[in-house]
C-alpha positions in Angstrom: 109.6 121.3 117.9 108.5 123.6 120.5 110.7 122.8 123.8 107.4 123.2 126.3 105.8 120.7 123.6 108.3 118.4 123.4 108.5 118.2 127.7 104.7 117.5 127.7 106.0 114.7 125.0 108.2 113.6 127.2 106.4 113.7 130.5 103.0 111.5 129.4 105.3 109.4 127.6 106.9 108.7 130.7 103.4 108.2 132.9 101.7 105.7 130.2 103.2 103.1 131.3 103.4 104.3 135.2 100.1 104.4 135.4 99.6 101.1 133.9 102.6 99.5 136.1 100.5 101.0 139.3 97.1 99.8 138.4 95.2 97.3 139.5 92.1 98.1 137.5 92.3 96.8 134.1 90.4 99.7 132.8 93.2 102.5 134.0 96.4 99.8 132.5 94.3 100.3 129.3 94.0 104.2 129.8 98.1 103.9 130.4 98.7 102.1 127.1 96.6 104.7 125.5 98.3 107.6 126.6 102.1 106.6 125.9 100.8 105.6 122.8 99.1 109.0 121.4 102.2 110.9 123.1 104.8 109.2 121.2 102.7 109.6 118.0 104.4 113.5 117.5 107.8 112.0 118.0 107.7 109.9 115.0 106.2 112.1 112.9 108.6 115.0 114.1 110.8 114.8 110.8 108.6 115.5 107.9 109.2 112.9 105.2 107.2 109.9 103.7 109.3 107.2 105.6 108.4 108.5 109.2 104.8 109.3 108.1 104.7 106.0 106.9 105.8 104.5 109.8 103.7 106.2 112.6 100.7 105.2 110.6 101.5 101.3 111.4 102.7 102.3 114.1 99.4 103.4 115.1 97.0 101.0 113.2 99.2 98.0 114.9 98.5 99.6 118.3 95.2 100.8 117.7 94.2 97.2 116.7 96.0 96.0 119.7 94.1 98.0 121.7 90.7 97.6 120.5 90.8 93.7 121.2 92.3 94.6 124.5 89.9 97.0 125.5 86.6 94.5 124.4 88.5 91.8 126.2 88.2 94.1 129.3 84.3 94.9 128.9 83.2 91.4 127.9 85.3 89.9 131.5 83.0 93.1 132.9 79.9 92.1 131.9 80.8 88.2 132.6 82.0 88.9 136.1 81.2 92.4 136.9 85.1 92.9 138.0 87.5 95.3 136.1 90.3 91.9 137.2 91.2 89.3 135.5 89.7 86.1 137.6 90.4 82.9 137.6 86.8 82.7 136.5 87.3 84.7 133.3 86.9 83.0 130.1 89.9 80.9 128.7 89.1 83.2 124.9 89.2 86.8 127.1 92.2 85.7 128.0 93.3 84.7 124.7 92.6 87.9 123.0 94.9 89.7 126.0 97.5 88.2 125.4 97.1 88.2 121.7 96.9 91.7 121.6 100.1 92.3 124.4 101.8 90.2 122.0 101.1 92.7 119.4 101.9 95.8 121.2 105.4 94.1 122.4 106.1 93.3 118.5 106.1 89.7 119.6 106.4 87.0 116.4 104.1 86.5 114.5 102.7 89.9 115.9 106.0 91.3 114.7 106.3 92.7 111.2 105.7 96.3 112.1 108.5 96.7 114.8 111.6 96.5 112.3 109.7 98.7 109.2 108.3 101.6 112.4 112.4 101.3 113.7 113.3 102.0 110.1 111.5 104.6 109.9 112.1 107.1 112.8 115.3 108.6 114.4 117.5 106.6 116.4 116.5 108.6 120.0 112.9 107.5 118.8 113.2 104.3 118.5 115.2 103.6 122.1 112.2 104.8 123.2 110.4 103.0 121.0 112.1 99.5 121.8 113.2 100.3 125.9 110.6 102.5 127.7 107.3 101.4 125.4 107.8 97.6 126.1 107.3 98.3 130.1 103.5 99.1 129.7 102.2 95.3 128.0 105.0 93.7 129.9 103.8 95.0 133.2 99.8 93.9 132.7 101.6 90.0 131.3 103.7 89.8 134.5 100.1 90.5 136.7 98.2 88.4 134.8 100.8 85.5 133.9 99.3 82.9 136.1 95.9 82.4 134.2 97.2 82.5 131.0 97.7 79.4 128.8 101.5 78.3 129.0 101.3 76.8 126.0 100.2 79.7 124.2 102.9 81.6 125.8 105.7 79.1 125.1 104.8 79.1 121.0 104.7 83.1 120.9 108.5 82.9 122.8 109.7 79.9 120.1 108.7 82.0 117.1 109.8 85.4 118.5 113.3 83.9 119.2 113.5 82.2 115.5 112.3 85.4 114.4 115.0 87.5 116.1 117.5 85.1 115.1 116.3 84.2 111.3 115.3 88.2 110.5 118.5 90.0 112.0 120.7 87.4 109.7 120.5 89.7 106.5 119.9 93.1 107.7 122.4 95.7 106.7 120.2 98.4 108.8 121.9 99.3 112.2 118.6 100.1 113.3 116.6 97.0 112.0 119.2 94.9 113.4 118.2 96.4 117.1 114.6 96.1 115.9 114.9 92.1 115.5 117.5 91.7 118.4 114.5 93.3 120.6 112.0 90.8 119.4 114.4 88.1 120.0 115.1 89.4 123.8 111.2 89.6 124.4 111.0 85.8 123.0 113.6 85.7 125.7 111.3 87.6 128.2 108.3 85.4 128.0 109.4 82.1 127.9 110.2 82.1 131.5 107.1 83.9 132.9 104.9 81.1 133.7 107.6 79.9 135.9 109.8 82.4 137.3 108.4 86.1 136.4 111.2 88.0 138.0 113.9 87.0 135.9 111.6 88.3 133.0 112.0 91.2 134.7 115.2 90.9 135.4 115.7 90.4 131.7 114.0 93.8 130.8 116.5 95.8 133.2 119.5 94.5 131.7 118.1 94.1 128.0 117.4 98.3 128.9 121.0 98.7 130.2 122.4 97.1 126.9 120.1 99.0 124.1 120.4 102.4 125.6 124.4 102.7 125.8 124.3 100.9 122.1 122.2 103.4 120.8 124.3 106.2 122.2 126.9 105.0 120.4 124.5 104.9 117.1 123.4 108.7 118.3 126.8 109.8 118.4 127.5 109.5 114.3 124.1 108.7 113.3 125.6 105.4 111.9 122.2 104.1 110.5 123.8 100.8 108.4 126.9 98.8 108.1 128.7 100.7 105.4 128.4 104.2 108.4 129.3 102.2 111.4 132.6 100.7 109.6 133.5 104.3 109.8 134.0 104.5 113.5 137.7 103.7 113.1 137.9 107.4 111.9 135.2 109.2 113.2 135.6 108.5 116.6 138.1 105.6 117.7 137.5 105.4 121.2 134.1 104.7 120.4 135.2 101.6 118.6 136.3 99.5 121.9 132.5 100.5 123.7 130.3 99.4 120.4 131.9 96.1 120.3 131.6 94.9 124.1 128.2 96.0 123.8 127.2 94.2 120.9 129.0 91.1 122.8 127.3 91.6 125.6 124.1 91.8 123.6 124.8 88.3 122.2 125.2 87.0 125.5 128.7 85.6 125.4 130.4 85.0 128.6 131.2 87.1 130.8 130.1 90.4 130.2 126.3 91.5 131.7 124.6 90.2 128.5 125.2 86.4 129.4 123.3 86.8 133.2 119.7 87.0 131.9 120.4 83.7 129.2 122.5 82.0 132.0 119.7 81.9 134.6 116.8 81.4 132.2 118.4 78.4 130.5 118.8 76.7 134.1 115.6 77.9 135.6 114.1 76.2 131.8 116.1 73.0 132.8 114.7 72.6 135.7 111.2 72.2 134.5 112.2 69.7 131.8 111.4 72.1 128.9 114.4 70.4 127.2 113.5 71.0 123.8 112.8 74.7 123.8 115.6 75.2 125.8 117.6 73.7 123.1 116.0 75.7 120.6 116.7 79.3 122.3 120.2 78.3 123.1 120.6 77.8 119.3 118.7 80.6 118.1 120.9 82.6 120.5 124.2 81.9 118.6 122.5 83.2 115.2 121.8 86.4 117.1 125.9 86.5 118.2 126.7 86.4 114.4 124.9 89.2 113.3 126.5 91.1 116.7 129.7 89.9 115.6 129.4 90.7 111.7 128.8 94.2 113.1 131.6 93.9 115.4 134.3 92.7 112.1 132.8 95.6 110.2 133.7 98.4 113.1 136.7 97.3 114.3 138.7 94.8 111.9 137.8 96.6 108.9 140.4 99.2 109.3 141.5 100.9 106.4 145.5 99.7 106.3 147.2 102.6 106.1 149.5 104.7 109.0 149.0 108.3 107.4 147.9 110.2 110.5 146.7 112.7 108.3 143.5 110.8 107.4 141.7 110.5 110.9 139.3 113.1 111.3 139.1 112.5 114.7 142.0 114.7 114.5 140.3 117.9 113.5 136.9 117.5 115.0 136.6 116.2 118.9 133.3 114.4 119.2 130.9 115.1 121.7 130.8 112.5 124.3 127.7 111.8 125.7 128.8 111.7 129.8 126.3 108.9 130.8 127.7 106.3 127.7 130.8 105.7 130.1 128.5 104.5 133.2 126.4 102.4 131.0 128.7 100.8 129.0 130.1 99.8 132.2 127.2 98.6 133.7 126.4 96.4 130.8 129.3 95.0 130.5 130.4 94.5 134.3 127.4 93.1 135.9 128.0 89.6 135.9 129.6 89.2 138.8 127.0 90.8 140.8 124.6 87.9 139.9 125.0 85.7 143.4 123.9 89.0 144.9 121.1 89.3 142.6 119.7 85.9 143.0 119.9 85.6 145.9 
């Protein structure tokens, strides 16, 4: 692709979801979903085979759909209350259909059955964008309009996302699947503690963003797309090894690399408003999602091939290119933790 086409990409993928992060006018947060939406359109249908082709076309039908109901949501509150805001006024079914279609647009369970088959589909620098920078937009116009929307609603969407993260990643033998469900399951993650505490869903989206990108360098670096590619790390690039499993770790949350922060504090903020049982249920769900990390983890690293002829690393004859920001972030996703006193406070 053209490189002054691809920065135009680039640049109105980046504003779609600034301009619907610094909008007050429901109207103009639609206009922001539209525009990272058509812009990342050429990106996924940049390689030209059936698979991607496939997949931008429910990519798009999914967030056309998503958009329609959002956008008559937005001109039936108009011609109720003649306001392009949400009020506390607006009809309990306008805001319904909202958050129905944010749900959609976020890949949200049982919204969800596009995200893993679109993440199949495209190129691994695609889909970071597709599961990091393309969640802020929806998640932005939820955490402004949180407080009038039903709880309940919100609460069954975050049970089933989590279940479905958990449930869906358990079989996958697809690298990039697997970081398709493991998003779905860190937006279950997201939501469930909006209606009380909204920053530490945001919170959660900074660090859940700190542990995807470095991952998918590490993806990027050998284009390891399933199991059977990433078990040959060992060879390929051994000091790679080491970084792929913390982050996988820290994706699963375990104690007490950067991953665990988000759970830790959502858990005890959960607690303290006697939602026992779902509570119980994510905690649960959350060590399914650690076994799938960990399967990967046993197929990089104690997988190796038992042998101690030198002359069979290729590592040897071809020096990788290192990406020189996968250093930083796999520190910062692994280190955070004990900056969280200075966070919550």
């Amino acid at each position: 692709m053209n490189p002054i086409t691809l920065i135009i990409i680039y640049f109105t993928i980046f504003m779609g979801p600034m301009i619907t992060m610094s909008s007050t006018n429901l109207l103009l947060m639609w206009v922001g979903l539209e525009i990272s939406l058509l812009a990342i359109i050429p990106l996924l249908i940049n390689k030209k085979n059936p698979r991607s082709t496939e997949a931008a076309t429910k990519y798009f039908i999914t967030q056309a759909t998503a958009s329609m109901i959002l956008l008559l949501a937005i001109i039936l509150n108009y011609k109720q209350l003649g306001t392009w805001t949400f009020q506390q006024q607006t009809n309990n079914i306008l805001l319904n259909m909202t958050l129905i279609s944010l749900s959609m647009k976020l890949g949200l369970a049982p919204f969800h059955y596009w995200l893993p088959e679109v993440t199949q589909g495209i190129p691994l620098h695609t889909g970071l964008i597709l599961l990091t920078w393309q969640k802020i937009g929806p998640l932005s116009i939820l955490f402004q309009t949180y407080n009038m929307m039903n709880p309940n609603i919100i609460f069954i969407l975050a049970t089933l996302s989590v279940f479905t993260g958990a449930w869906g990643g358990l079989n996958q033998t697809q690298t990039r699947k697997i970081m398709a469900f493991s998003s779905i399951a860190h937006m279950g993650w997201m939501i469930a503690i909006l209606p009380y505490n909204p920053s530490l869903t945001l919170l959660n989206l900074i660090i859940y963003i700190m542990l995807t990108i470095p991952m998918f360098m590490a993806l990027m670096m050998n284009y390891s797309t399933s199991i059977n590619s990433i078990s040959l790390l060992w060879n390929k690039t051994p000091t790679i090894l080491l970084v792929t499993s913390t982050i996988l770790l820290s994706l699963g949350g375990l104690p007490p690399l950067t991953g665990f922060l988000p759970k830790w504090i959502i858990i005890t903020e959960l607690l303290k408003n006697n939602c026992l049982i779902l509570t119980t249920l994510m905690a649960m769900m959350a060590l399914l999602n650690l076994f799938f990390y960990t399967r990967l983890i046993y197929s990089t690293s104690l997988t190796t091939f038992p042998t101690n002829n030198n002359s069979k690393m290729m590592s040897h004859y071809s020096s990788p290119k290192y990406n020189i920001t996968l250093p930083l972030m796999t520190i910062m996703s692994t280190l955070t933790l004990p900056l969280s006193p200075q966070l919550i406070l």
